[in-house]
N, CA, C and O atoms as CSV, one atom per row, in Angstrom:
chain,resi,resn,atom,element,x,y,z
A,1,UNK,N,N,81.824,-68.384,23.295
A,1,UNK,CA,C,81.558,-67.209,24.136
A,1,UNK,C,C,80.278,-66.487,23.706
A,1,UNK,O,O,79.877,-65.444,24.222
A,2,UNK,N,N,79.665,-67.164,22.682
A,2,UNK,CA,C,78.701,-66.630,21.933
A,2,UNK,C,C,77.108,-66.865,22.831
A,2,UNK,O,O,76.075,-66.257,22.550
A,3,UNK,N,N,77.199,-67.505,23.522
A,3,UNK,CA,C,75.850,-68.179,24.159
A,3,UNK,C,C,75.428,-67.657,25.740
A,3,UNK,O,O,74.311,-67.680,26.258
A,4,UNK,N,N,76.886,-67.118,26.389
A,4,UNK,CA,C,76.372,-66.446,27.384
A,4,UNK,C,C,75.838,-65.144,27.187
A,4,UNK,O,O,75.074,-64.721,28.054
A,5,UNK,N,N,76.030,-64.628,26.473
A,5,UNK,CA,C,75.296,-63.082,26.161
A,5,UNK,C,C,73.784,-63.016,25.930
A,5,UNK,O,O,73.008,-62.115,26.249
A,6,UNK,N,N,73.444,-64.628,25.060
A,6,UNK,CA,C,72.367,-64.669,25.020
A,6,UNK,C,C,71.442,-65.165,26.233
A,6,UNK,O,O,70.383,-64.550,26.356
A,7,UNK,N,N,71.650,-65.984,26.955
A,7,UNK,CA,C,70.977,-66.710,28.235
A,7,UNK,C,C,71.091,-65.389,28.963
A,7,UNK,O,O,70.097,-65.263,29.678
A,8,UNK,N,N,72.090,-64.125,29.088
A,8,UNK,CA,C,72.073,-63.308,30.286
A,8,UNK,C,C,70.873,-62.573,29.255
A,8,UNK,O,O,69.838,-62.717,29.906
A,9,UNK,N,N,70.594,-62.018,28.252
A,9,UNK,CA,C,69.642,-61.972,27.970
A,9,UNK,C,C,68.376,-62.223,27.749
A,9,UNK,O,O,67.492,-61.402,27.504
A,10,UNK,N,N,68.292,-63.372,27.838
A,10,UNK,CA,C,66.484,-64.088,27.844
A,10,UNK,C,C,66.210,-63.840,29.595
A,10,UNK,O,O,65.115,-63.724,30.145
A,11,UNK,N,N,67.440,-63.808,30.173
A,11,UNK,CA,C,67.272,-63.640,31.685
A,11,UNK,C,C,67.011,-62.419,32.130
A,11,UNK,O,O,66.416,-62.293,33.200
A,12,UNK,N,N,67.328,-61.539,31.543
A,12,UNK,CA,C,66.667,-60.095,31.983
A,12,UNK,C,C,65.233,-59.775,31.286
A,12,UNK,O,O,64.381,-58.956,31.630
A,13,UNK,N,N,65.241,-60.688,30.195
A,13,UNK,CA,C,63.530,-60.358,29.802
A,13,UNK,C,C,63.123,-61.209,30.514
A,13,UNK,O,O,62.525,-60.525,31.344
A,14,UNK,N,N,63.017,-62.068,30.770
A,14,UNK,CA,C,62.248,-62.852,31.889
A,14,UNK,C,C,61.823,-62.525,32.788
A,14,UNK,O,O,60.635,-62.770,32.993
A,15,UNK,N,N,62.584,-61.827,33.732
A,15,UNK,CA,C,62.992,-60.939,35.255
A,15,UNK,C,C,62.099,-59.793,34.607
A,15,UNK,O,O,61.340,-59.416,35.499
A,16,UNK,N,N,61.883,-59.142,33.547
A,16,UNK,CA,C,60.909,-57.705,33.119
A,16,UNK,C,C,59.830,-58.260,33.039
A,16,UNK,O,O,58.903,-57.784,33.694
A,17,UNK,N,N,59.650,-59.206,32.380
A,17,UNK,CA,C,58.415,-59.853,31.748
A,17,UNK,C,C,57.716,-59.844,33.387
A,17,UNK,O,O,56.817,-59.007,33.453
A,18,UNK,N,N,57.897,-60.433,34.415
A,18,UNK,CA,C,57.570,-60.860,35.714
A,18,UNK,C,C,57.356,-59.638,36.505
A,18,UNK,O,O,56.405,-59.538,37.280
A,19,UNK,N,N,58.482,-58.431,36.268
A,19,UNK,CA,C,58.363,-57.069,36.985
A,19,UNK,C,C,56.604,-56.543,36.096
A,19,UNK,O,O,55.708,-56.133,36.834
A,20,UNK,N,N,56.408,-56.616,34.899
A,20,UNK,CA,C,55.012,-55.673,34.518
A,20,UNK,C,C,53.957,-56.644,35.265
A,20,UNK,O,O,53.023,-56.309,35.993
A,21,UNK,N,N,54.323,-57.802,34.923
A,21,UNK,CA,C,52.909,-59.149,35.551
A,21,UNK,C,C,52.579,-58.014,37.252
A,21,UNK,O,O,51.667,-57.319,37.700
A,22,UNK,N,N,54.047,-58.469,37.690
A,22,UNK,CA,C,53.634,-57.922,39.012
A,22,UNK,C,C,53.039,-56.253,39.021
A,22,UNK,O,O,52.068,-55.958,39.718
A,23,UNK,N,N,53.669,-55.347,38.259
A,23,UNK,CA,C,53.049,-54.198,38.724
A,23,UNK,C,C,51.335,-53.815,37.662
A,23,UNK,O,O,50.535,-52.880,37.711
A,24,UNK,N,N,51.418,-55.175,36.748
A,24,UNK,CA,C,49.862,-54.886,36.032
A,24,UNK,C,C,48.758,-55.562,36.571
A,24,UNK,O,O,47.567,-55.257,36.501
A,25,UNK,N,N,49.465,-56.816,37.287
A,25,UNK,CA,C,48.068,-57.884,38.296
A,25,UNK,C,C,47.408,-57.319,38.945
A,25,UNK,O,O,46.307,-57.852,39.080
A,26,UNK,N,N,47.594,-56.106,39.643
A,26,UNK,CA,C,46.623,-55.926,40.740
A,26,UNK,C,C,45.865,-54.945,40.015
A,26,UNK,O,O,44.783,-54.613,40.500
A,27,UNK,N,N,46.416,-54.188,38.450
A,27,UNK,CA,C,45.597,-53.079,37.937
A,27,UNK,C,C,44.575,-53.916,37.508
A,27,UNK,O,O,43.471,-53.372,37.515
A,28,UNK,N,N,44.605,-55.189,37.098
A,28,UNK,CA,C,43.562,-55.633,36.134
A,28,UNK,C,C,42.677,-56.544,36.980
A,28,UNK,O,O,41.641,-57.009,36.505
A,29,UNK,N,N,43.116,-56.837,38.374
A,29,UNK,CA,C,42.452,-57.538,38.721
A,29,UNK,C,C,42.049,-57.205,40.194
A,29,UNK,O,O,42.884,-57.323,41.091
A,30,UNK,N,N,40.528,-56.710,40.495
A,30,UNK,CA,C,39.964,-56.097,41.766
A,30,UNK,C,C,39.519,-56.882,42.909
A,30,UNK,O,O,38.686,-56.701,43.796
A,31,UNK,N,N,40.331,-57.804,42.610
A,31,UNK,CA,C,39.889,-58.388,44.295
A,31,UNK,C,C,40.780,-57.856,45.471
A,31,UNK,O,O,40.916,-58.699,46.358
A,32,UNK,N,N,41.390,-56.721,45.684
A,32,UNK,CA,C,41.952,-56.731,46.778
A,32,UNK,C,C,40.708,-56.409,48.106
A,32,UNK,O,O,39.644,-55.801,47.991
A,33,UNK,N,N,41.311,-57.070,49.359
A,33,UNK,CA,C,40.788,-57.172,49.812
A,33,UNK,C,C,40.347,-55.439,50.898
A,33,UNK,O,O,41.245,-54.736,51.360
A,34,UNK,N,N,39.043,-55.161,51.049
A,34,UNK,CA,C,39.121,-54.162,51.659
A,34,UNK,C,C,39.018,-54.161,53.324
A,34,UNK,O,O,38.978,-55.159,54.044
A,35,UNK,N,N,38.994,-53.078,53.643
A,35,UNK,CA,C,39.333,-53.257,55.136
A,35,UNK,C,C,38.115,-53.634,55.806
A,35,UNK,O,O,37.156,-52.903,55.560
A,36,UNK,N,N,37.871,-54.832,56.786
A,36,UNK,CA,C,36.530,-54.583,57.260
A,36,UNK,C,C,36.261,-53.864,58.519
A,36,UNK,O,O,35.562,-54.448,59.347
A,37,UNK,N,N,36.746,-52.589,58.811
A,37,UNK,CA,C,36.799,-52.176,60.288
A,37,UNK,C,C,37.078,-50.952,59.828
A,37,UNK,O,O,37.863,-50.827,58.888
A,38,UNK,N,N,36.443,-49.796,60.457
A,38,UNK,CA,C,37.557,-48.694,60.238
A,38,UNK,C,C,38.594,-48.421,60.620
A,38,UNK,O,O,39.426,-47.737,60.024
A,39,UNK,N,N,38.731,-49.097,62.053
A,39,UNK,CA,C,40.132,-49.431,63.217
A,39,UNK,C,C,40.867,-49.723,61.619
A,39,UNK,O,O,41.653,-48.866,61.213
A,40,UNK,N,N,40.578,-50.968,60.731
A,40,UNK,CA,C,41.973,-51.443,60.105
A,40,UNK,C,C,41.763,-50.399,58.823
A,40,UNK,O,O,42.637,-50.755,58.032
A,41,UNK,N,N,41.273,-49.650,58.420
A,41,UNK,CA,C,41.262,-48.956,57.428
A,41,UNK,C,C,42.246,-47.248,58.084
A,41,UNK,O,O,42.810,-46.392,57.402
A,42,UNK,N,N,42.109,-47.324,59.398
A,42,UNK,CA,C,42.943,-45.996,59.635
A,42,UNK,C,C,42.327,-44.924,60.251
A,42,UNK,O,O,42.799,-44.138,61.073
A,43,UNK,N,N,40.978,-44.987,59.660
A,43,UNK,CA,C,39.769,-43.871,59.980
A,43,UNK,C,C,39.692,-43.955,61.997
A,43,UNK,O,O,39.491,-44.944,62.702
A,44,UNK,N,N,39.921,-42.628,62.373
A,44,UNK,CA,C,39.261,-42.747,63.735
A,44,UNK,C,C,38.233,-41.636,63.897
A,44,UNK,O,O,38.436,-40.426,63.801
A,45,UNK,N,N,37.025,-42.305,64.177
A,45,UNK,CA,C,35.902,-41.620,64.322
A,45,UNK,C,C,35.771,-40.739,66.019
A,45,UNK,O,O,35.439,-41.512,66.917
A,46,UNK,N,N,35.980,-39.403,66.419
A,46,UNK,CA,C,35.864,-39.182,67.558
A,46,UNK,C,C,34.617,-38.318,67.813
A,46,UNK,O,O,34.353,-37.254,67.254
A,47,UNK,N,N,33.890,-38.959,68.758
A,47,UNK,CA,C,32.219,-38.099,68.943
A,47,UNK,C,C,32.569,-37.126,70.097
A,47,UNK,O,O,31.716,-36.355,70.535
């Protein structure tokens, strides 16, 4: 009974380990893509 405690454990660090990847990838890395339009950026310009 000794071995499931551990596998449910390497399994929740795993599952964390993957939650920071995901919420640190986009801090460290600037390619998101920007809008090329102001239509898709939101901006409405009215003259």
């Amino acid at each position: 009974m000794k071995r499931k405690p551990d596998f449910l454990l390497i399994l929740m660090a795993v599952f964390g380990m993957g939650v920071l990847v995901t919420l640190f990838l986009p801090i460290a890395n600037d390619t998101v893509a920007a809008p090329a339009s102001e239509l898709q950026a939101g901006v409405i310009i009215r003259d």
